[in-house]
C-alpha positions as CSV (number, residue, x, y, z in Angstrom):
1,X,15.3,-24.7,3.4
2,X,12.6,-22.0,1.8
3,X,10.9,-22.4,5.0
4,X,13.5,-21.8,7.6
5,X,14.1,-19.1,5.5
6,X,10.3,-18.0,5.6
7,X,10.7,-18.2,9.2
8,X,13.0,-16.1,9.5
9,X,11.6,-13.7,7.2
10,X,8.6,-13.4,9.3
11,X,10.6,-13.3,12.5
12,X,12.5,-10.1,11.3
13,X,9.4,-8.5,10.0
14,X,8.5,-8.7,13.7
15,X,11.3,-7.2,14.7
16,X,11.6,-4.4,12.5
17,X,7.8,-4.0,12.8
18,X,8.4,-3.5,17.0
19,X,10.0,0.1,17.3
20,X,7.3,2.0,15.7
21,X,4.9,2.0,17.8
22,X,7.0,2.6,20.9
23,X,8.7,5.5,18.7
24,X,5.4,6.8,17.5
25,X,3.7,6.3,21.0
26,X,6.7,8.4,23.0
27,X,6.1,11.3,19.7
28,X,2.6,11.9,20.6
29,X,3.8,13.2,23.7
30,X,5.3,16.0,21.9
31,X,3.4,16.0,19.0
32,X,-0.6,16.3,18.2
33,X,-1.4,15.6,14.0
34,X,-4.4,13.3,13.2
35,X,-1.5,12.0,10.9
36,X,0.8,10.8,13.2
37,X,-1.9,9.7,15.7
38,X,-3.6,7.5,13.5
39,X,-0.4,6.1,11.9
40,X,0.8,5.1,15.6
41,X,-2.5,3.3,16.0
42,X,-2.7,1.6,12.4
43,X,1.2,0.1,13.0
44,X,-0.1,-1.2,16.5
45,X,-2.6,-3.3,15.0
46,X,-0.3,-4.2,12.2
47,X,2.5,-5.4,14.5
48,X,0.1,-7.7,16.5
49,X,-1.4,-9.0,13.0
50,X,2.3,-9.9,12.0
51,X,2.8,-11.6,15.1
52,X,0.0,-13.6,15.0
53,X,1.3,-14.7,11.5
54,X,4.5,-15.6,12.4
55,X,2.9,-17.8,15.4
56,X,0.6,-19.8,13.1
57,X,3.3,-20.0,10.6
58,X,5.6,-21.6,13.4
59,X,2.5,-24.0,15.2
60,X,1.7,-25.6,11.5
61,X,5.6,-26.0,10.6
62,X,6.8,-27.4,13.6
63,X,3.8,-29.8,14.2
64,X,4.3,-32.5,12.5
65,X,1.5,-34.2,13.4
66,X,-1.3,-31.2,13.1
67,X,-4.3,-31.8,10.9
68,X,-6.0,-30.0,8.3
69,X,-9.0,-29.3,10.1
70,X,-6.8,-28.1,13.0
71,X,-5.0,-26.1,10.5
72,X,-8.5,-24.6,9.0
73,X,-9.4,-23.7,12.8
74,X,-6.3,-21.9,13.3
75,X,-6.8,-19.9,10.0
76,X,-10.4,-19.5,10.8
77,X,-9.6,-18.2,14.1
78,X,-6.8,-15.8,13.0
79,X,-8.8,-14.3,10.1
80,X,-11.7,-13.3,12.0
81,X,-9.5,-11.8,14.8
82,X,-7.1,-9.7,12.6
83,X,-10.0,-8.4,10.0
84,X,-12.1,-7.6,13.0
85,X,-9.7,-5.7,14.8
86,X,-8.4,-3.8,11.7
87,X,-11.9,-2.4,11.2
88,X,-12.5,-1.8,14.4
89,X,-8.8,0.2,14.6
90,X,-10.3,2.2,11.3
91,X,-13.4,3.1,12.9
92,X,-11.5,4.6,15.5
93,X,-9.0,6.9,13.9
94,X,-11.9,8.0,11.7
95,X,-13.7,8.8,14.8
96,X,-10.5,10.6,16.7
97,X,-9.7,12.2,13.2
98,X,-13.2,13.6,13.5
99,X,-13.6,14.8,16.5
100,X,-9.9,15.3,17.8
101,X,-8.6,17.3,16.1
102,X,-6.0,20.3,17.0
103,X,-4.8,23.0,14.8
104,X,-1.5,23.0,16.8
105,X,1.0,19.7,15.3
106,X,3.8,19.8,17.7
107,X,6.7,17.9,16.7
108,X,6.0,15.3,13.9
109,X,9.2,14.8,12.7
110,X,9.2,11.3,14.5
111,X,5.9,10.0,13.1
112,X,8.3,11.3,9.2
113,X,11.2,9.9,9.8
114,X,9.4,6.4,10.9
115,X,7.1,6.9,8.0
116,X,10.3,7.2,5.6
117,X,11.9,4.4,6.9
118,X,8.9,2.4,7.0
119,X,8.6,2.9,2.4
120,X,12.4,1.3,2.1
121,X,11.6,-1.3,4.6
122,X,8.2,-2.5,3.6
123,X,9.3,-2.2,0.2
124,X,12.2,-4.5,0.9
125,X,10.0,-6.9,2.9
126,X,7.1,-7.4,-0.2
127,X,9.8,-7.6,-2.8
128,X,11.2,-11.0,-0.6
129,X,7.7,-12.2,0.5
130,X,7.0,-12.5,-3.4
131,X,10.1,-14.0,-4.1
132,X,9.8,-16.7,-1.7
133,X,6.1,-17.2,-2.7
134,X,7.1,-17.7,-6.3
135,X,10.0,-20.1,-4.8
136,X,7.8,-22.2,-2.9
137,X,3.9,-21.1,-2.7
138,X,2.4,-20.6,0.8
139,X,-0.2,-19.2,1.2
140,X,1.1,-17.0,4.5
141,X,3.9,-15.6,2.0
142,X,1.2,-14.1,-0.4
143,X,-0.8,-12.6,2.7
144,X,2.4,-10.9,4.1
145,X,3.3,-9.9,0.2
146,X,0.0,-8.2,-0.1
147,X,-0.2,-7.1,3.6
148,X,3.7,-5.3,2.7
149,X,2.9,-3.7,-0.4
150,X,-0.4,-1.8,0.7
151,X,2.3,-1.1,4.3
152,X,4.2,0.2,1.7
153,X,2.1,2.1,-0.1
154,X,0.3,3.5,3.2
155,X,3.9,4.7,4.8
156,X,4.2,6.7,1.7
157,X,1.2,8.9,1.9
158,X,1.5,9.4,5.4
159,X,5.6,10.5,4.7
160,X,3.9,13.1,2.1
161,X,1.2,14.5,5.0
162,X,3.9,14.5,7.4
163,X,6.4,16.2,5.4
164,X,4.1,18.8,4.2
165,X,3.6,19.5,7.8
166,X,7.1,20.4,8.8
167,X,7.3,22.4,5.4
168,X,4.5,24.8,6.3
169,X,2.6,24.0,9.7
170,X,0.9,27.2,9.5
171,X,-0.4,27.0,6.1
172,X,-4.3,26.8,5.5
173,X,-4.0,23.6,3.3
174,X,-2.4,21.5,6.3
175,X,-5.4,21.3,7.8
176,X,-6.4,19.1,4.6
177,X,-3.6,17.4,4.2
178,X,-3.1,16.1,7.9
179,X,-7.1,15.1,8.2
180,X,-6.5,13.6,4.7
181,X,-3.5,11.8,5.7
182,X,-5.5,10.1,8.8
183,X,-8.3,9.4,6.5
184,X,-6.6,7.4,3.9
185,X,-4.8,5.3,6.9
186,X,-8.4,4.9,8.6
187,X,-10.3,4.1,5.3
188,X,-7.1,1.5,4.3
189,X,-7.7,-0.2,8.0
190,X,-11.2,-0.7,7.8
191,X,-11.1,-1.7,4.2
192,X,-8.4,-4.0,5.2
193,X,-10.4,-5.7,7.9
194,X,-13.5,-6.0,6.0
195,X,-11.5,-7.5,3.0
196,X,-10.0,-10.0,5.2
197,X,-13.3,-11.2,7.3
198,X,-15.3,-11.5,4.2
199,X,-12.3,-13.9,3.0
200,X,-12.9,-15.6,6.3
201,X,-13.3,-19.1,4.8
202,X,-10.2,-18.8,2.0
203,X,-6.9,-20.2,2.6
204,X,-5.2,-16.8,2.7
205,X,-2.9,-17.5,5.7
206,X,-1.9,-21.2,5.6
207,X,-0.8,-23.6,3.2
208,X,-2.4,-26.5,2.1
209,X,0.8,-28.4,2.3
C-alpha cells in the first residue's frame, strides 16, 4: 500500500512541478530579472530530474523480475545524468547572471507568485516524502525528501529577491538583491549536481528491496 501511495506521491510532484516552467517561461516575455530568469531555468531542470525519478521508481516497482544489477545500472545511469545536468544548468545561470544582466525588471510578479506558491507546496511535498520514508524506507523517498526541502528552501529566497523587486525596482540595493537572488539559485544547482555525481556509486535513488 506505502508504495502505491509513493507512486502516487511522485506522480503529483510531477504534476505540480509542470506549470512553472511554462508560467515562468511565458513571464520572461514581459519580464527581465536575473532572478526570475534563473529560477525559470533551475525549475526546468528540476521537473525533468523528478520525472526521471518517478520513471525509475515505476520500472523497478512494476518489474518483477528486474535484477539488482539492472537496478544499480538504472541508478548509475540516472545519477550521473541528473548531477551532470544540474551543474551544468548552474554554470549557466551564473554565466547569464554575469553577463546578462539588465537594470530594467519588467514584470516579475509571475516569477513571485510561483515562487510563493512553490514554499507551501515544496514544504508540503518534504514533510510527506519523510513520512513515508520513515513508513517504509526507500531510498527514492529520502532523495525526493532532501531534493524538497532544499526546493523549499531555494523558492524562499528567490520569493524574498522577487518581492523586494516589486517593493522598490528603482532602488540601488535591487541590483544586489536580484544578482544575489540568481546567485544563490546557480550556486544551489551546481552544488547540487556536484553532490549528486560524487554520490554516483551510493544507493540514493533506489531501494535495495
Amino acid at each position: 500500500m506505502n508504495k502505491k501511495s509513493g507512486e502516487k506521491t511522485l506522480f503529483a510532484s510531477v504534476l505540480m512541478s509542470s506549470p512553472g516552467p511554462l508560467v515562468l517561461g511565458i513571464a520572461l516575455i514581459f519580464g527581465r530579472s536575473s532572478t526570475q530568469l534563473a529560477d525559470f531555468i533551475r525549475r526546468t531542470i528540476e521537473l525533468v530530474a523528478i520525472i526521471v525519478s518517478w520513471l525509475v521508481f515505476k520500472i523497478t516497482k512494476d518489474t518483477k523480475d528486474i535484477t539488482k544489477e539492472r537496478k544499480q545500472s538504472l541508478e548509475r545511469i540516472t545519477n550521473q545524468t541528473v548531477g551532470f545536468t544540474l551543474c551544468l544548468s548552474g554554470i549557466t545561470i551564473l554565466f547569464i547572471t554575469l553577463t546578462s544582466y539588465s537594470s530594467e525588471k519588467g514584470n516579475v510578479i509571475p516569477g513571485l507568485i510561483i515562487a510563493l506558491l512553490g514554499v507551501v507546496v515544496n514544504s508540503w511535498f518534504w514533510i510527506r516524502y519523510n513520512k513515508l520514508n520513515k513508513e517504509d524506507s526507500n531510498k527514492i523517498y529520502q532523495a525526493q525528501g532532501k531534493l524538497y526541502g532544499a526546493k523549499a528552501l531555494v523558492d524562499s529566497c528567490v520569493a524574498i529577491a522577487l518581492a523586494l523587486i516589486v517593493i522598490a525596482p528603482n532602488a540601488p540595493i535591487t541590483y544586489y538583491i536580484d544578482i544575489g537572488g540568481s546567485m544563490v539559485v546557480a550556486l544551489y544547482m551546481a552544488l547540487s549536481g556536484a553532490v549528486t555525481l560524487l554520490k554516483k556509486d551510493e544507493k540514493i535513488l533506489l531501494s535495495d528491496k
